[in-house]
C-alpha positions in Angstrom: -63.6 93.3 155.9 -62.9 94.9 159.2 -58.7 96.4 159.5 -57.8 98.9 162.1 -56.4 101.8 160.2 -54.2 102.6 163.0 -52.5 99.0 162.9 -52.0 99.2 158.6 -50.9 103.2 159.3 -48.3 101.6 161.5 -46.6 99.0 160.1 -46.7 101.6 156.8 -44.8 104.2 158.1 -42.3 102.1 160.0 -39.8 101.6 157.3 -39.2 105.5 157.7 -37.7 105.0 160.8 -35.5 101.7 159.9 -32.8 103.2 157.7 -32.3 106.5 159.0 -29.0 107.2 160.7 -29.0 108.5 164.2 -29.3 111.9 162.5 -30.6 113.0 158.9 -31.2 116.0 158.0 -35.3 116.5 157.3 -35.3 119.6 155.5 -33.8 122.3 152.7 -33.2 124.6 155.3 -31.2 122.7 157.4 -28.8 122.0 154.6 -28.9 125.2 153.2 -27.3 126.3 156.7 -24.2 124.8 155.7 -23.5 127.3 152.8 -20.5 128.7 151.8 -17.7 126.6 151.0 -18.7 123.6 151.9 -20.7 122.7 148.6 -20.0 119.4 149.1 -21.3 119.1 153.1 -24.7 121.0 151.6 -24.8 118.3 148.6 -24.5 115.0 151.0 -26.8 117.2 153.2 -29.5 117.4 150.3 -29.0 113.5 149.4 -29.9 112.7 153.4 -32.9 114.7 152.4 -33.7 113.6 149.4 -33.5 110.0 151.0 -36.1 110.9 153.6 -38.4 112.6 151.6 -38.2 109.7 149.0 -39.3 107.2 152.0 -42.0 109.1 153.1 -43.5 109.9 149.7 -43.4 106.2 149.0 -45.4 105.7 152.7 -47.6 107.5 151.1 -48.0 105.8 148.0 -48.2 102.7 149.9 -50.9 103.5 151.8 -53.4 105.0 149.2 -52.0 102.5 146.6 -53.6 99.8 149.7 -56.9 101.2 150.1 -57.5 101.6 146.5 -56.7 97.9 146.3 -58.8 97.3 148.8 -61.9 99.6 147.5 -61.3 97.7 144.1 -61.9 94.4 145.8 -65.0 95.3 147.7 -66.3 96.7 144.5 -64.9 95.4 141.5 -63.7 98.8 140.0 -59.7 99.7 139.6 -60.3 102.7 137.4 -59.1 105.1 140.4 -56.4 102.3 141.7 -55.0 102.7 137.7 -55.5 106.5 137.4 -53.8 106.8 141.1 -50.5 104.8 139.4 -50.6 106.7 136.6 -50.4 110.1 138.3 -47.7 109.1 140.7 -45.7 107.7 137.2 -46.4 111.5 135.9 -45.5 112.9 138.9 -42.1 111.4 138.7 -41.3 112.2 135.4 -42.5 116.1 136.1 -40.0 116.1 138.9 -37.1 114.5 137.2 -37.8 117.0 133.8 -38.8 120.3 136.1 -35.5 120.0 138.2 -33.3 118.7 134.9 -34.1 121.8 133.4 -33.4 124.0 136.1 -29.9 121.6 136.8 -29.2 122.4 133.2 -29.9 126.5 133.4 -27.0 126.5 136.0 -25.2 124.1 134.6 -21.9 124.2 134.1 -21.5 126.8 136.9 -21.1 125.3 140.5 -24.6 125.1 142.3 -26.4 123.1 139.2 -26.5 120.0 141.8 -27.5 121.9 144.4 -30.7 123.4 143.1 -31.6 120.2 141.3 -31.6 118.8 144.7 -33.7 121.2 146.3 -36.1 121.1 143.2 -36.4 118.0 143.9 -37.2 117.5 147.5 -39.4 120.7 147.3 -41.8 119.3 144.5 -41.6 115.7 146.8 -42.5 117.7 149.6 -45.0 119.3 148.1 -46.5 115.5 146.3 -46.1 114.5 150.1 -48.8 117.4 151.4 -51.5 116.9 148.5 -51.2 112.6 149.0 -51.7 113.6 153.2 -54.7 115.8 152.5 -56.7 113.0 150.1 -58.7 110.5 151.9 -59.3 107.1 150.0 -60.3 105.2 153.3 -64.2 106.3 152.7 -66.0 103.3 154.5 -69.2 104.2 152.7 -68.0 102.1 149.3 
């Protein structure tokens, strides 16, 4: 089966761009400039954030989540398309139990939402880097 990479790449990554207001935060840092008093400003700041990370981490669930599919055709084995789907299920739970806990430590002390937030998109951000760096495209099946 012949695909151009560039085409599926495409049409994957577009949904990152359909939702997003005309501005949204990217990133911790930008949120975190809005300290002080404004709690609240730095919380909706975090959930823009969280939003986009959570778009492009499933962009790139999408796309390995495809070729594995694809490979599994071609070949007839889904034991790395079912261990892939079981790590990302892990990887979900880890988040939502590492940041709980640190939410909880905090808790009920103001700034329990805040670092659950930036638990959160830091160990999305940091999903996001290892699913860039892993190439499942490998034409020579």
């Amino acid at each position: 089966m012949i695909r151009n990479n560039k085409v599926i790449i495409a049409l994957l990554m577009s949904p990152l761009f359909m939702h997003l207001p005309a501005y949204a935060a990217k990133s911790v840092e930008e949120c975190q400039k809005l300290s002080g008093a404004q709690d609240n400003a730095q919380s909706r700041c975090l959930d823009s954030v969280i939003s986009f990370v959570d778009r492009e981490l499933q962009t790139w669930v999408n796309l390995h989540t495809f070729n594995l599919e694809e490979k599994a055709l071609v070949n007839g084995r889904y034991s790395a398309l079912k261990m892939f789907k079981r790590s990302q299920s892990n990887f979900i739970t880890y988040r939502e139990n590492d940041c709980r806990w640190q939410y909880l430590a905090i808790s009920p002390q103001t700034g329990a939402d805040l670092a659950y937030k930036t638990c959160y998109v830091n160990l999305s951000q940091s999903r996001i880097m290892a699913l860039s760096k892993i190439n499942t495209t490998n034409s020579s099946q």
